[in-house]
DRENDRENRO-79186 format. One record per atom (N, C-alpha, C): residue number from 1; residue in one letter; atom name; x, y, z. Coordinates in nm, 3 decimals. Layout:
N
[NUM a CA [X Y Z]]
...
//
This chain:
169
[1 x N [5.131 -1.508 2.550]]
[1 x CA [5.163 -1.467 2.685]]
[1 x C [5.302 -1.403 2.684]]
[2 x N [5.353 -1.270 2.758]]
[2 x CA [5.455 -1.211 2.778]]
[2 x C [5.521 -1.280 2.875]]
[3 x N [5.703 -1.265 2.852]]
[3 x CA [5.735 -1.327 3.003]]
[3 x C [5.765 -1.328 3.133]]
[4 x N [5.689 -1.214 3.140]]
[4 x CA [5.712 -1.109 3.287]]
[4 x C [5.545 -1.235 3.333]]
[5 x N [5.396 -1.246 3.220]]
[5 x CA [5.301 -1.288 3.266]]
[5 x C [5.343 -1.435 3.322]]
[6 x N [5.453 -1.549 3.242]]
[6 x CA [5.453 -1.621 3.234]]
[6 x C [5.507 -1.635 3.369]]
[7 x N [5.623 -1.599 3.381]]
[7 x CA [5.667 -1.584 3.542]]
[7 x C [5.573 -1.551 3.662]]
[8 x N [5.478 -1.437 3.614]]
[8 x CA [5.366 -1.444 3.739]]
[8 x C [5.304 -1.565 3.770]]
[9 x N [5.271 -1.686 3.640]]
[9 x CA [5.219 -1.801 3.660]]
[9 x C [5.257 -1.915 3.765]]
[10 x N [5.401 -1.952 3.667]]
[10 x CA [5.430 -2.026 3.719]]
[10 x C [5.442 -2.078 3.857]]
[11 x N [5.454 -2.187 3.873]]
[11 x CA [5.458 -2.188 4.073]]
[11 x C [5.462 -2.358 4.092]]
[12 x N [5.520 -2.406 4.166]]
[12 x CA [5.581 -2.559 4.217]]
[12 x C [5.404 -2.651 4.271]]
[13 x N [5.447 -2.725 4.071]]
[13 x CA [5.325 -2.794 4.138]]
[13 x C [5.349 -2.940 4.168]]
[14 x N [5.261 -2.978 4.256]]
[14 x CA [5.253 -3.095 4.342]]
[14 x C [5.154 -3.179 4.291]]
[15 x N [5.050 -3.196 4.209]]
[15 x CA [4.969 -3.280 4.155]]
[15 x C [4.971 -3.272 3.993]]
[16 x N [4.949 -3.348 3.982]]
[16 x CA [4.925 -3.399 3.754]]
[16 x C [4.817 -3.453 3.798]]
[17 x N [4.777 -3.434 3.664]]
[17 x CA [4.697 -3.492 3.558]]
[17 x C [4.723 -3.634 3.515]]
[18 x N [4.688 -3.752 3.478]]
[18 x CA [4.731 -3.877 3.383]]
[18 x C [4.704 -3.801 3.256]]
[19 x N [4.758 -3.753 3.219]]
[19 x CA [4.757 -3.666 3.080]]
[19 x C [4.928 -3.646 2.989]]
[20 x N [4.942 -3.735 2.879]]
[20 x CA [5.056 -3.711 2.862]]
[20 x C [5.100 -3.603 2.752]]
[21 x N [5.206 -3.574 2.752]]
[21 x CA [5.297 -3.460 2.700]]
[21 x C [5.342 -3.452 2.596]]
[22 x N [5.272 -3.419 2.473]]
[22 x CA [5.303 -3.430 2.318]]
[22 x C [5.452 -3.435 2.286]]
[23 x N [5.469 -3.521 2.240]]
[23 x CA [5.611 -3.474 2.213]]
[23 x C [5.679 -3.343 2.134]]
[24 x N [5.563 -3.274 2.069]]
[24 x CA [5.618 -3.162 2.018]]
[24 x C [5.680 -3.035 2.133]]
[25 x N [5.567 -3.064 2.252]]
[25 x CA [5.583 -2.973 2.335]]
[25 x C [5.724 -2.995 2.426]]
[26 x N [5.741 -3.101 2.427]]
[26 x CA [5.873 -3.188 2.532]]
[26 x C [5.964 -3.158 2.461]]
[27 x N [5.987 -3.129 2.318]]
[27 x CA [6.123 -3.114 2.195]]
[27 x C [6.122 -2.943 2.230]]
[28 x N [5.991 -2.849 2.256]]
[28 x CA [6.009 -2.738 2.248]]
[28 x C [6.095 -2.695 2.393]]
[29 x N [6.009 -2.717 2.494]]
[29 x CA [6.093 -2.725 2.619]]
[29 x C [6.262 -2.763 2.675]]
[30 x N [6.283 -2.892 2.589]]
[30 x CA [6.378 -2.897 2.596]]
[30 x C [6.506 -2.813 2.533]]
[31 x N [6.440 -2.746 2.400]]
[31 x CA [6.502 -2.689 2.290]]
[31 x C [6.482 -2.543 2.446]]
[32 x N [6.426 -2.504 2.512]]
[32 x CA [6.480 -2.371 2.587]]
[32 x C [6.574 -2.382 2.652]]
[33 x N [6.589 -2.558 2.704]]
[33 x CA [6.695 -2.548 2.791]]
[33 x C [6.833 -2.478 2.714]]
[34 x N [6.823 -2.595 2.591]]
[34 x CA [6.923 -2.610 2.509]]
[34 x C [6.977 -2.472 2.457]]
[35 x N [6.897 -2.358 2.461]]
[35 x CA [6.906 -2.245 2.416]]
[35 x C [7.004 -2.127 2.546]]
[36 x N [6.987 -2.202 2.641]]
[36 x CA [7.029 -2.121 2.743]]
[36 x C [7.138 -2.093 2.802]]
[37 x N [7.233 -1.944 2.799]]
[37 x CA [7.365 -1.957 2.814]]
[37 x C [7.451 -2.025 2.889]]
[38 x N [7.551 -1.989 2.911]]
[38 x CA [7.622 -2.076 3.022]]
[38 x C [7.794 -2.038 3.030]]
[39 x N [7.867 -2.033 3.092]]
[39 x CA [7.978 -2.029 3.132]]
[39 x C [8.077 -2.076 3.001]]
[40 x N [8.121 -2.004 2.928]]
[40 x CA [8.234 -2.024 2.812]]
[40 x C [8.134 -2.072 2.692]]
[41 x N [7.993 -2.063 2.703]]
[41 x CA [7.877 -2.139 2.584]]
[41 x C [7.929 -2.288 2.576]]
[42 x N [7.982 -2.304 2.739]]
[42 x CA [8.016 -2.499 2.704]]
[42 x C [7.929 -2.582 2.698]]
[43 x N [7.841 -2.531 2.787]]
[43 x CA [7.677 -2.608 2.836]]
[43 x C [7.721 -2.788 2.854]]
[44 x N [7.815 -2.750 2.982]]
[44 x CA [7.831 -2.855 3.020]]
[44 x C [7.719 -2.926 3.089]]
[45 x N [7.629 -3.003 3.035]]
[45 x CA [7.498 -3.046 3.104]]
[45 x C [7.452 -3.146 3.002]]
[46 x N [7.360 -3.257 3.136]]
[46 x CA [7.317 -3.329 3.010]]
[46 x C [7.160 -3.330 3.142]]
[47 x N [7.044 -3.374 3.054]]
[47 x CA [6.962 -3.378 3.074]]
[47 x C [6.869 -3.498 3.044]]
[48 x N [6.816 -3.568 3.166]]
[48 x CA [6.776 -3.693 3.135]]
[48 x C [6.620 -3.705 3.173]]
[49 x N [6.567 -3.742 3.075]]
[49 x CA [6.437 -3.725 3.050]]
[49 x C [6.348 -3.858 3.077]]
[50 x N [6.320 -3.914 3.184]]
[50 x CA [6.276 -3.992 3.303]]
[50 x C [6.071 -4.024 3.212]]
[51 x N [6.050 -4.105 3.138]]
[51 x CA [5.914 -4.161 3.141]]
[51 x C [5.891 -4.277 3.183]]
[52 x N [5.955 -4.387 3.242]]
[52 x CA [5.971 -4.496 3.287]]
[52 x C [5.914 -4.493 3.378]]
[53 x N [5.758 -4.580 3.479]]
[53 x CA [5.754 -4.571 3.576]]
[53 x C [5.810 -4.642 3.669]]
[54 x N [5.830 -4.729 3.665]]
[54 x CA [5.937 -4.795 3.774]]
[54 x C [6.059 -4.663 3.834]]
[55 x N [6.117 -4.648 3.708]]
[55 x CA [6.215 -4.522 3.691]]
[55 x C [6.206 -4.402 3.832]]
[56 x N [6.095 -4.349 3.751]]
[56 x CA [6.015 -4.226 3.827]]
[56 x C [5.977 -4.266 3.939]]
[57 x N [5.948 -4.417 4.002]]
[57 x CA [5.909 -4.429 4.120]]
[57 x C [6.029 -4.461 4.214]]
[58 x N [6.125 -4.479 4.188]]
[58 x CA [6.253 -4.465 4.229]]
[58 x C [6.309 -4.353 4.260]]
[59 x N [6.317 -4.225 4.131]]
[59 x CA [6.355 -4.137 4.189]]
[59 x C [6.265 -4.037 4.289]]
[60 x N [6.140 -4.095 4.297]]
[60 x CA [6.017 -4.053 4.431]]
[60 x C [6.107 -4.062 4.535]]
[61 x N [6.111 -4.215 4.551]]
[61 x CA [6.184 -4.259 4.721]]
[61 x C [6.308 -4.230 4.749]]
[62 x N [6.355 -4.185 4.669]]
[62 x CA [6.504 -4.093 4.672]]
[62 x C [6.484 -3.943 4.675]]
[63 x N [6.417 -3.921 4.651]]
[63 x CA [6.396 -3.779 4.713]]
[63 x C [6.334 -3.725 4.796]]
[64 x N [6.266 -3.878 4.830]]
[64 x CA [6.171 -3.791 4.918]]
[64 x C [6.017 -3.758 4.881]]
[65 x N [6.034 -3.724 4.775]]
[65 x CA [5.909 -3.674 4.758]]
[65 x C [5.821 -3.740 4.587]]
[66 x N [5.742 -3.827 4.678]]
[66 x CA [5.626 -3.910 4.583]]
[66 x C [5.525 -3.864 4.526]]
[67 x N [5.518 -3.720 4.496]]
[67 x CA [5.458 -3.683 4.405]]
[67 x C [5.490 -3.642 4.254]]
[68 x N [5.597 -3.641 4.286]]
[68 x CA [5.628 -3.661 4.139]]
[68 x C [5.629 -3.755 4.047]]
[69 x N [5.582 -3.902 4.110]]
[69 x CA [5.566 -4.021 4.023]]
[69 x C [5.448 -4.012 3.927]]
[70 x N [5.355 -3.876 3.996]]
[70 x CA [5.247 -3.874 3.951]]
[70 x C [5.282 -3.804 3.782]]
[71 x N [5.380 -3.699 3.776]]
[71 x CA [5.399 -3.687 3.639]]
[71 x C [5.435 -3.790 3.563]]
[72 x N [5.392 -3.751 3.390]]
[72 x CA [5.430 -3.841 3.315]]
[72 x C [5.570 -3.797 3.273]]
[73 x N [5.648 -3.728 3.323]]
[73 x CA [5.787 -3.720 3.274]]
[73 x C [5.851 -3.671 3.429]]
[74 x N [5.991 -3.702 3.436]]
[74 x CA [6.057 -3.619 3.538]]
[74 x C [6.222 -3.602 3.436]]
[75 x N [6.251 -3.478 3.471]]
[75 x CA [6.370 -3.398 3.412]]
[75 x C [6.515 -3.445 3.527]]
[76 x N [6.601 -3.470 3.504]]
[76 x CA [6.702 -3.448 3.575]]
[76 x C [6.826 -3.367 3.501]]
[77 x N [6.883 -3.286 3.604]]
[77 x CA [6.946 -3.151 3.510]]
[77 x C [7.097 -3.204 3.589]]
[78 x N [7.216 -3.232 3.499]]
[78 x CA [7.312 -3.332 3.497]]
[78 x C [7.393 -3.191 3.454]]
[79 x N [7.509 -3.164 3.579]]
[79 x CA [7.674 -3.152 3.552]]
[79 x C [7.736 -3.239 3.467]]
[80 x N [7.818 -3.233 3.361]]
[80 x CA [7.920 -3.284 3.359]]
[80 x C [8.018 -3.211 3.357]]
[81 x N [8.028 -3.133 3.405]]
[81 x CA [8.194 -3.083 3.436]]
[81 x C [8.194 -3.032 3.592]]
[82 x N [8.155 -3.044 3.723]]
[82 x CA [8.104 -3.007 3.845]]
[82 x C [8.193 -2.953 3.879]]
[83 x N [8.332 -2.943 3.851]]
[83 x CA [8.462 -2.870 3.914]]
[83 x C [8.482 -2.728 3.853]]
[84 x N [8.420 -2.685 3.767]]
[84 x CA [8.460 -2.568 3.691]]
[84 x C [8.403 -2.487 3.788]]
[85 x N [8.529 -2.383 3.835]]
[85 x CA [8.505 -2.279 3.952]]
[85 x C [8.530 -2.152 3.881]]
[86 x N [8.401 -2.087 3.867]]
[86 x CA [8.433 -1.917 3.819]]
[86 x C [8.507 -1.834 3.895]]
[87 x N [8.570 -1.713 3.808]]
[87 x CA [8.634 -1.633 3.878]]
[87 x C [8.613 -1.595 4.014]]
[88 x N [8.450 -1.607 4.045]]
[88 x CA [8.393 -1.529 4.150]]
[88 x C [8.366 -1.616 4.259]]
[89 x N [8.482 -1.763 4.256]]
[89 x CA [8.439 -1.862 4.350]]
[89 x C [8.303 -1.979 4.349]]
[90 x N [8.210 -1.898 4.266]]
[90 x CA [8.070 -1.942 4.235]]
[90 x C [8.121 -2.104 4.132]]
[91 x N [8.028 -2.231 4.160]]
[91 x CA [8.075 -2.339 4.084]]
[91 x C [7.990 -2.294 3.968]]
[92 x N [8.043 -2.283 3.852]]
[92 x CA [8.015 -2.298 3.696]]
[92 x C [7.835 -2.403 3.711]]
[93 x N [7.853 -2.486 3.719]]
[93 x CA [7.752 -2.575 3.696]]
[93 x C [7.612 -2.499 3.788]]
[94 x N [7.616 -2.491 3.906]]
[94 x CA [7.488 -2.405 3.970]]
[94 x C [7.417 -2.301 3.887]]
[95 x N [7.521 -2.244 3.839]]
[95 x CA [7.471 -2.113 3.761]]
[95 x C [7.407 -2.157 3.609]]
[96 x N [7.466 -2.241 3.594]]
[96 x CA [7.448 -2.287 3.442]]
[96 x C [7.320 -2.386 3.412]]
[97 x N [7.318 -2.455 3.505]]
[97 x CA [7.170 -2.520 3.551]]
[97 x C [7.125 -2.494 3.562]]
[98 x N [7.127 -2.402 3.665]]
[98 x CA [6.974 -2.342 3.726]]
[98 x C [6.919 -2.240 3.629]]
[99 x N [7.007 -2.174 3.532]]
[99 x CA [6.963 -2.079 3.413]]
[99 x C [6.870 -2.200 3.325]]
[100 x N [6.912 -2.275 3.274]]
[100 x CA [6.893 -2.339 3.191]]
[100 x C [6.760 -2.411 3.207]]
[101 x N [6.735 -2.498 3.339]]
[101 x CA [6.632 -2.575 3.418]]
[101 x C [6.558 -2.464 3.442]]
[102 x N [6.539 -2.345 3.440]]
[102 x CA [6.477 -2.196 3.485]]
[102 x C [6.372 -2.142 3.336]]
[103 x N [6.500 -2.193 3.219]]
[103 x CA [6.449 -2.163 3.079]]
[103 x C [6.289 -2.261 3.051]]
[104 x N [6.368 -2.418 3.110]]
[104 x CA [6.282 -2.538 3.051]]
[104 x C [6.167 -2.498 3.105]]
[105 x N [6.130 -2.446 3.303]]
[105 x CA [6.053 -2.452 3.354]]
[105 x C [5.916 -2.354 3.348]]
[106 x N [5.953 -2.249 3.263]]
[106 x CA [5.928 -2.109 3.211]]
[106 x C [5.881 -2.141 3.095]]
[107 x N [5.906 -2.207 2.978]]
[107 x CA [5.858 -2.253 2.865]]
[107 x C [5.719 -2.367 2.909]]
[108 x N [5.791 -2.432 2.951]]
[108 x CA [5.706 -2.566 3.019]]
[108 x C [5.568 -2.471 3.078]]
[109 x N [5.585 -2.365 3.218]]
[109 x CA [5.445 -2.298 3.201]]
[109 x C [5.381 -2.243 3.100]]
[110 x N [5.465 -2.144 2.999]]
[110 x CA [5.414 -2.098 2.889]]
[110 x C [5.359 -2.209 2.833]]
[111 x N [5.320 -2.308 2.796]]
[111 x CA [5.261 -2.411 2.738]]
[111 x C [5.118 -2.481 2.817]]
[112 x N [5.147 -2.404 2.941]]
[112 x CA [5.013 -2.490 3.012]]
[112 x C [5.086 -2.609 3.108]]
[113 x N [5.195 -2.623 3.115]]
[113 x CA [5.225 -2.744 3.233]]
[113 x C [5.296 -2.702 3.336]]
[114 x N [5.311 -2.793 3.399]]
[114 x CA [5.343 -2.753 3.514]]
[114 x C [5.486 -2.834 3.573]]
[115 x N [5.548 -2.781 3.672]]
[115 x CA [5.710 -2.784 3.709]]
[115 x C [5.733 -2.779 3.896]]
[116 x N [5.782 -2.886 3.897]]
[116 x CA [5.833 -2.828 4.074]]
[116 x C [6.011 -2.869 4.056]]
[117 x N [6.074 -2.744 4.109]]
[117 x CA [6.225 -2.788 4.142]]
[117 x C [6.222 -2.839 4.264]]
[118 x N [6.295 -2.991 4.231]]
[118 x CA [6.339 -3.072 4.334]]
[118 x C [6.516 -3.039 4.332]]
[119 x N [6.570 -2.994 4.482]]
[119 x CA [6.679 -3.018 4.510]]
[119 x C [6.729 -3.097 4.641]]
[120 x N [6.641 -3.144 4.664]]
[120 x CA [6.667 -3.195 4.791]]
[120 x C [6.623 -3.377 4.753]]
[121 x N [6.731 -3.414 4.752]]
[121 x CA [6.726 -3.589 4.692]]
[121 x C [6.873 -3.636 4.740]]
[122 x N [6.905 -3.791 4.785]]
[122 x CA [6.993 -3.839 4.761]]
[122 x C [7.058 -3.868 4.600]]
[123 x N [7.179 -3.759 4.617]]
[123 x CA [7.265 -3.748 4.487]]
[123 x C [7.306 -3.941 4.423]]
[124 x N [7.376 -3.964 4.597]]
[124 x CA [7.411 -4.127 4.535]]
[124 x C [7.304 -4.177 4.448]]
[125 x N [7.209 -4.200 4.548]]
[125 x CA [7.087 -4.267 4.509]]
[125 x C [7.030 -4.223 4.374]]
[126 x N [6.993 -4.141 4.348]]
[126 x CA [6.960 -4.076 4.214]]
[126 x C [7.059 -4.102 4.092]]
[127 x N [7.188 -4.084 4.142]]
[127 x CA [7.278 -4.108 4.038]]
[127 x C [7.290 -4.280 3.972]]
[128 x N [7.295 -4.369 4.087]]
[128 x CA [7.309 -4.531 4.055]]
[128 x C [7.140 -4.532 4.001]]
[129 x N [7.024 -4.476 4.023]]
[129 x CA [6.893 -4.517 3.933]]
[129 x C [6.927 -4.457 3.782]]
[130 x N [7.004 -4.353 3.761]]
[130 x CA [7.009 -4.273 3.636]]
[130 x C [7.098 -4.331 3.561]]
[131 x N [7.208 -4.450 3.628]]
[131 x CA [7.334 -4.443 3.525]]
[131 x C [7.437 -4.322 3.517]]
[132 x N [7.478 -4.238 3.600]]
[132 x CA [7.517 -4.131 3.617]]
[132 x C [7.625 -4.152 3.643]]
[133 x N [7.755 -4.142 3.592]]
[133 x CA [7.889 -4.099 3.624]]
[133 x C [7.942 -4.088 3.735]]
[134 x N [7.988 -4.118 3.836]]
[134 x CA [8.020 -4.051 3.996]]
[134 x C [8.108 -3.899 3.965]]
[135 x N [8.170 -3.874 3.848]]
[135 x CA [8.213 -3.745 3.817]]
[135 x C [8.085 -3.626 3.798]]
[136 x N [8.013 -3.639 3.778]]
[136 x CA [7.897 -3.553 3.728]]
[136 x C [7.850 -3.553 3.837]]
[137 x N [7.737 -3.452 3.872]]
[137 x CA [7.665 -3.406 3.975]]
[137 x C [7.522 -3.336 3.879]]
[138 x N [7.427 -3.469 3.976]]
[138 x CA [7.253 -3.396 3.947]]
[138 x C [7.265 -3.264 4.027]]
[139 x N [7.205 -3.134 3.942]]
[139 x CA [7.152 -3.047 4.043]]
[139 x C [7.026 -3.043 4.073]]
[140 x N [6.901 -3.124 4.008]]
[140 x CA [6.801 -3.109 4.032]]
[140 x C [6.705 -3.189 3.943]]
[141 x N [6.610 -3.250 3.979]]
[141 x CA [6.540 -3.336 3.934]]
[141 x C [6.393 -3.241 3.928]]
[142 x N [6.319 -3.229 3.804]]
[142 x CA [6.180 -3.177 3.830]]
[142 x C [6.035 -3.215 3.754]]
[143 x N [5.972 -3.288 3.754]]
[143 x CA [5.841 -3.347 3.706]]
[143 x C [5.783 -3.239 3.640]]
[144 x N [5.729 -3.306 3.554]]
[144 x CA [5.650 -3.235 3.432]]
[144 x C [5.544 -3.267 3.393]]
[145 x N [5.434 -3.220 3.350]]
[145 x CA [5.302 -3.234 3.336]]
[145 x C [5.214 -3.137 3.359]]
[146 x N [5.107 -3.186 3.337]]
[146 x CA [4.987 -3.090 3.294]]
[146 x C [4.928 -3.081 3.474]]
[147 x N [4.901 -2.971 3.509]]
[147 x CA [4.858 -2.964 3.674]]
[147 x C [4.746 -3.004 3.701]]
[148 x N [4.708 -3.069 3.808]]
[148 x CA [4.602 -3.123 3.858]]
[148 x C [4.533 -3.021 3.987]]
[149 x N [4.639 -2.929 4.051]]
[149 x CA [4.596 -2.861 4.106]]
[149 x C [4.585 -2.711 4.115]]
[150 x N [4.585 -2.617 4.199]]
[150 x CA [4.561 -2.475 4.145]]
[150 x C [4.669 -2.410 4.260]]
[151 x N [4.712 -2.341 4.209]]
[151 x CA [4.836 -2.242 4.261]]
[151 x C [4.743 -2.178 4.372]]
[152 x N [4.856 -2.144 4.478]]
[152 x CA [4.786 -2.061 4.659]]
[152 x C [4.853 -1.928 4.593]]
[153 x N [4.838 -1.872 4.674]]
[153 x CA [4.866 -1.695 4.665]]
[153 x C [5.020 -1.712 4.674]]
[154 x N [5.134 -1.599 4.596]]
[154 x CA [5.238 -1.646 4.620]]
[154 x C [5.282 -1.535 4.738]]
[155 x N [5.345 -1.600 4.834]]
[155 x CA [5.390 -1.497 4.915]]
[155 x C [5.539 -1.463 4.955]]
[156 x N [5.519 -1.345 4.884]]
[156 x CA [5.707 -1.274 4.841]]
[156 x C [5.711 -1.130 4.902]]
[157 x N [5.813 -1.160 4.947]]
[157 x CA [5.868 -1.045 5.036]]
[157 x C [5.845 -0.887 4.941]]
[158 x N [5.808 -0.779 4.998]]
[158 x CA [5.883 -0.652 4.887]]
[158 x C [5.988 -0.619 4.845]]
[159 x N [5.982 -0.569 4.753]]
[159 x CA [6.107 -0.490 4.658]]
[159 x C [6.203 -0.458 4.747]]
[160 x N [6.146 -0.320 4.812]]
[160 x CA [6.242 -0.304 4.955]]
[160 x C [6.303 -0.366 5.035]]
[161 x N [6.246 -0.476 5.066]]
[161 x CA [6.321 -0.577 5.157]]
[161 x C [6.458 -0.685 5.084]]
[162 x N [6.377 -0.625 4.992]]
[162 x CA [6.527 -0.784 4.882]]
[162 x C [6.634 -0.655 4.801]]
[163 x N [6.628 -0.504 4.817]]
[163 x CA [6.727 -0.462 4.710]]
[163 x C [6.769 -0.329 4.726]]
[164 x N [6.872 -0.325 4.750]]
[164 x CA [6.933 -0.203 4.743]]
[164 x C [7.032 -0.144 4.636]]
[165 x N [7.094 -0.022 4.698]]
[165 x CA [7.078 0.036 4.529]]
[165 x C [7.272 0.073 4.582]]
[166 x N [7.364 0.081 4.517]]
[166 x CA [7.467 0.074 4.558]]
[166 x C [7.581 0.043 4.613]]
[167 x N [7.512 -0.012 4.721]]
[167 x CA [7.582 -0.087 4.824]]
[167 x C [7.508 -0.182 4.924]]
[168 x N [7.528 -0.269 4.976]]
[168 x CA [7.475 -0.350 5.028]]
[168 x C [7.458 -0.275 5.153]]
[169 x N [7.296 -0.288 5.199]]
[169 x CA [7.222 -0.252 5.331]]
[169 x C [7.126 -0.305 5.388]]
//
């Protein structure tokens, strides 16, 4: 698969499979994160790899959202340096995560599984279930597994509407 196809795939899924996740494929995935640039190549990030169900059913009720207990893995994508402010005002860590968690989630479809970004969770809460530092900042927690259900039509604005050429209009 090319990765212009792989990107057409992908899409935020909400149901698994009880089907678990070879570990060859979980070392490959992770190895994209690991591959993925970042601000000075510090790759300030750590990444915590959630198979515990008790675990996973914790970070459900902290986010909100209980479908993800249904995967057999959930990802949490970990700042450790959350203060590093780029030239451009932009925090270091957003950019560097979300590249990186973007890599895992992109590989992870290329393989046949499936990915939803969670950003919307209690940070406290998530952080005291993870063991997490109060210096560090989760940007995002996202379940992994093989899909149980089938992608809707995706509906995205046109070209035209998202881009201009010069100057902002």
């Amino acid at each position: 698969m090319d990765v212009f196809e792989t990107i057409k795939k992908r899409y935020s899924v909400r149901s698994f499979q009880q089907k678990s996740v070879p570990e060859k494929t979980l070392e490959k995935i992770l190895e994209a994160g690991r591959l993925a640039p970042s601000a000075h190549n510090a790759q300030d990030w750590k990444f915590i790899v959630v198979q515990d169900e008790r675990t996973k059913q914790s970070l459900g009720e902290a986010a909100g959202q209980n479908f993800i207990t249904e995967a057999p893995i959930v990802i949490a994508a970990v700042s450790t340096n959350p203060k590093h402010i780029l030239s451009s005002g932009n925090p270091a860590y957003a950019i560097d995560l979300a590249i990186a968690t973007e890599h895992m989630m992109l590989a992870a479809t290329d393989e046949g599984l499936g990915t939803c970004w969670i950003g919307a969770f209690d940070q406290q809460g998530c952080k005291k279930i993870l063991d997490v530092p109060d210096k560090y900042k989760i940007l995002a927690l996202f379940p992994l597994g093989y899909p149980a259900d089938q992608p809707s039509p995706k509906d995205r604005k046109p070209l035209k509407e998202i881009i201009s050429y010069e100057k902002f209009s």
